[in-house]
N, C-alpha and C positions, 0 to 999 in steps of 0.2 A: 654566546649564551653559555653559564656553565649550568652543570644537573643539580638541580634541586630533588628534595625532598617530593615537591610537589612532582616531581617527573617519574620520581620513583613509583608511587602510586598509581601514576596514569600508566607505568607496564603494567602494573599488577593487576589493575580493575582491568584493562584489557586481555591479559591473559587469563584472568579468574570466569570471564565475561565468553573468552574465545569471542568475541568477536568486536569491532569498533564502534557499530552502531548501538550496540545495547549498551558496552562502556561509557560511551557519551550519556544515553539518559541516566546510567547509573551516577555518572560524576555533573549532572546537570547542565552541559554543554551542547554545543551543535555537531555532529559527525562532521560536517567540511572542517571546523575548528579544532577536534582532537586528532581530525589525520593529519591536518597541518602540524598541529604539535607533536606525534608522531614522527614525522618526518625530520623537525630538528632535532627531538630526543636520538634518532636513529644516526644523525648526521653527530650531533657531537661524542656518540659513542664512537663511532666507526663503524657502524656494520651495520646490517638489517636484522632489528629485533624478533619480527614475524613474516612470515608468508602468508599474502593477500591470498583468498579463492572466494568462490561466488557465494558457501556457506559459511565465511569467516575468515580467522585467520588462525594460523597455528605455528608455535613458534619455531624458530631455526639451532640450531643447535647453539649458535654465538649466544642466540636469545637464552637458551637453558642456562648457560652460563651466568650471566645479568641476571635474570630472573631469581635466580637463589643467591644471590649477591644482595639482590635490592629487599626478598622476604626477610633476610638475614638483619639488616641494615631498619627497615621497618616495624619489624620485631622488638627492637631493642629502643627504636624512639617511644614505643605503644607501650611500654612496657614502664620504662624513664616517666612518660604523660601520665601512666594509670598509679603510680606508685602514692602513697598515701598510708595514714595508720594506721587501715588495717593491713596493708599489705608490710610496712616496715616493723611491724608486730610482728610477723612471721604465720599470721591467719591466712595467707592468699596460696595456692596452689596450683600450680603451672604443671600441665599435663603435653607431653606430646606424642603424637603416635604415626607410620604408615599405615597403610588401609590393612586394618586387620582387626577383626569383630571381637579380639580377645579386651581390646580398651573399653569397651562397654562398661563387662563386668569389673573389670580393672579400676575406674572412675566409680564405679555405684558401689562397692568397696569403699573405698578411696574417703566417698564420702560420708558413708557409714564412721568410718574409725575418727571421722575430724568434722564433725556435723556442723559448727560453727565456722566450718572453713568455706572461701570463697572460691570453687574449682574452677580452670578455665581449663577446655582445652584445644588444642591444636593440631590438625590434621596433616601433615606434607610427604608429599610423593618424592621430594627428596632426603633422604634419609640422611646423610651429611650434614643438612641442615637442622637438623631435630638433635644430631651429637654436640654440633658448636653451641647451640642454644644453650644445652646444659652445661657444656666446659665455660661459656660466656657469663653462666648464672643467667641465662633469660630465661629457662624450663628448669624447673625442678625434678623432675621425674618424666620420660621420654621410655617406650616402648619400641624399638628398632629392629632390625634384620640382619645380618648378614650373610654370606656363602664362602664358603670351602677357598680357603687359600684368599680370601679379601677379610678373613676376621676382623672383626675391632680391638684395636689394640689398647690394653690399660693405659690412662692415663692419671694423673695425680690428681684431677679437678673430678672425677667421676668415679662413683662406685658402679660395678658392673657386676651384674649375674647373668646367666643364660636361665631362660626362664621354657624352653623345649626346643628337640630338635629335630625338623622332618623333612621328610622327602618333599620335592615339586612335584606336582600334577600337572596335566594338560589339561584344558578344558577344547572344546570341541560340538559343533551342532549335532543334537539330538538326533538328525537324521543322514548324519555321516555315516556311513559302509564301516568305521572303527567303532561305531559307539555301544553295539553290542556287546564287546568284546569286556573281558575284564579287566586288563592290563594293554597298553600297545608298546611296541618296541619306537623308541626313538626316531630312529630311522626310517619307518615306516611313513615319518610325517616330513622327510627332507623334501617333496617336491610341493606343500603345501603350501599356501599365501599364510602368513603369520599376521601377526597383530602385539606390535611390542612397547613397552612405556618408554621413555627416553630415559637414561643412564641416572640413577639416583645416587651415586657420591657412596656405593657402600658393594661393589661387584655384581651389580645388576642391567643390564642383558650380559655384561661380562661371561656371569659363569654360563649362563645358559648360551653365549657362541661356544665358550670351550667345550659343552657335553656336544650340541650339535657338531662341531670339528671334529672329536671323536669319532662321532655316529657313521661318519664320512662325508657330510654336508654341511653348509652354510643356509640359515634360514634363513629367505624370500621374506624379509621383511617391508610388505605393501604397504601396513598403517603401522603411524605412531604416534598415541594420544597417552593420555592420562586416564581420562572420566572412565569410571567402572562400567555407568552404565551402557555408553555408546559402544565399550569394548564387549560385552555383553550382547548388545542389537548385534553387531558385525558377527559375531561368534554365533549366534541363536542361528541367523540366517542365510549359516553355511559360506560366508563371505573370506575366513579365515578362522586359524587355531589359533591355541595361545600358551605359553605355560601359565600355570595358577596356583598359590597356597595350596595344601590339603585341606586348610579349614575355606577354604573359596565354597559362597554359596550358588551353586550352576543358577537355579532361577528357570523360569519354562524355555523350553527351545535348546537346551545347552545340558551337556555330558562331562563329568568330569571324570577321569581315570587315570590310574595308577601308570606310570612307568616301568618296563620289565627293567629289572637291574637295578633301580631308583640310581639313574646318573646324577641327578642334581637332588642338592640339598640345601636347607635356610636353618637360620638359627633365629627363636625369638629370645632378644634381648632386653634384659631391662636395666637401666641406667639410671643414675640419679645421682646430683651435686651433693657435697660431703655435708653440707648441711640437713641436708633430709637422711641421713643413714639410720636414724630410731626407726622409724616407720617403713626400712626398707624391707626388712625379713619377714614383717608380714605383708607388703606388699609381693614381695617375689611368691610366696607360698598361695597368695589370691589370685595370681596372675599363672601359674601352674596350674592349678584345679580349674578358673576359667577355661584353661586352651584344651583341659582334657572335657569338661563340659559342651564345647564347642564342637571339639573332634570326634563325641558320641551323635552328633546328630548330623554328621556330614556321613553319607552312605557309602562312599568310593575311601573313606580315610575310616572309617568303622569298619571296612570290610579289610583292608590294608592291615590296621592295627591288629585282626584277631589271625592274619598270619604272621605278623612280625613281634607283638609284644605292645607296650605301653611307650611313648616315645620318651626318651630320658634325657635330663638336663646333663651337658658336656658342652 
């Protein structure tokens, strides 16, 4: 058997799905018949894509690898398929972002300045993925992250600005023994269960092992998902901590707070192919005033700001 296209999709509905049985009605098949096909996808890869459990499956690290390999690879067929007048006119606009509430406003902007324009966009928890897209020309415009000592570095296919720069938060259940507290020291959280996303291609859990190495511990990392929300249930109740954006909204059950010393730090990034460079300068300036919009109605990053100042683009 070699991998098709069609194989590529059947990871991705099953990891978009987390689980086999809901993949299969999603891709209209039988579950005996897609675990079969699983199983040769898995065999002519080499490796095992997911880990079976009784609430789904979750992937393995080989799998995170293939999986942004095959979004990458999908992307650019979807892209190739959707191409058309209005899009080879230069009307279609490709947006991509990580989980970060500043793309909202950033797109309703967006669309405001290009009313006639067709905006799609794309959300991924690997960040690497979201820079090739636009070196590749498959996003036009991409919102990313990085951390201290994993910068993104310029390249000739990308315009790049930093669009703010802030501290990491912890978030933590509401009725944690720290949650009173205004700030917690690092260290203070080395014997806790964590809850971490798998490695996004841009120094992420990276930097956050090196603050905790510092602290003089290695984080107990029990879960590692994606989904915001389930990371959110596990946090609400008290199951484990997490680090978090300072614009991260806690939601009921969950505390967010500052770091003494702010160890860790992000950068929000804005990129964009040399073809969209007219509409960059007012995109970067809508995407600034967004993230301080944002950071007035977070309470633990509003209380931060009014000791440290207004966060500055660097």
């Amino acid at each position: 058997m070699q991998l098709e296209l069609r194989h590529l999709k059947t990871l991705r509905a099953i990891a978009d799905q987390g689980s086999v049985t809901k993949a299969a009605a999603v891709l209209g098949v039988s579950q005996p018949a897609l675990t079969a096909q699983l199983r040769r996808i898995e065999r002519v890869l080499g490796g095992a894509v997911f880990t079976r459990h009784h609430h789904g499956v979750t992937t393995t690290a080989f799998g995170e690898f293939v999986l942004a390999k095959a979004r990458v690879v999908l992307a650019g067929v979807d892209d190739m398929l959707a191409a058309g007048p209005v899009q080879l006119a230069g009307q279609a606009v490709r947006v991509g972002s990580f989980e970060n509430p500043v793309v909202v406003t950033l797109v309703a902007n967006l669309a405001r300045a290009l009313p006639e324009a067709r905006i799609t966009l794309q959300s991924e928890h690997f960040v690497r993925v979201l820079v090739d897209m636009v070196i590749n020309g498959r996003l036009d415009v991409a919102l990313v992250a990085d951390y201290p000592g994993h910068e993104l570095r310029p390249h000739p296919s990308l315009g790049l600005e930093v669009v703010a720069v802030e501290p990491v938060f912890v978030a933590l259940s509401a009725d944690h023994p720290l949650a009173s507290r205004d700030e917690v020291d690092l260290a203070e959280l080395g014997a806790e269960p964590w809850v971490m996303p798998p490695p996004d291609g841009m120094g992420w859990p990276e930097h956050l092992l090196q603050a905790c190495a510092r602290a003089g511990f290695t984080p107990k990392a029990r879960y590692q998902l994606v989904e915001a929300e389930v990371r959110r249930e596990l946090i609400g109740a008290g199951h484990a901590v997490s680090a978090c954006q300072a614009l991260h909204d806690p939601g009921k059950g969950v505390t967010v707070l500052p770091l003494r010393g702010d160890p860790m730090w992000m950068r929000h990034v804005l990129i964009w192919r040399p073809s969209f460079a007219p509409y960059a300068p007012a995109l970067v300036e809508s995407a600034r005033a967004a993230h301080l919009a944002v950071a007035s109605r977070r309470a633990a990053y509003s209380a931060w700001l009014s000791r440290h100042g207004t966060p500055l683009p660097g």
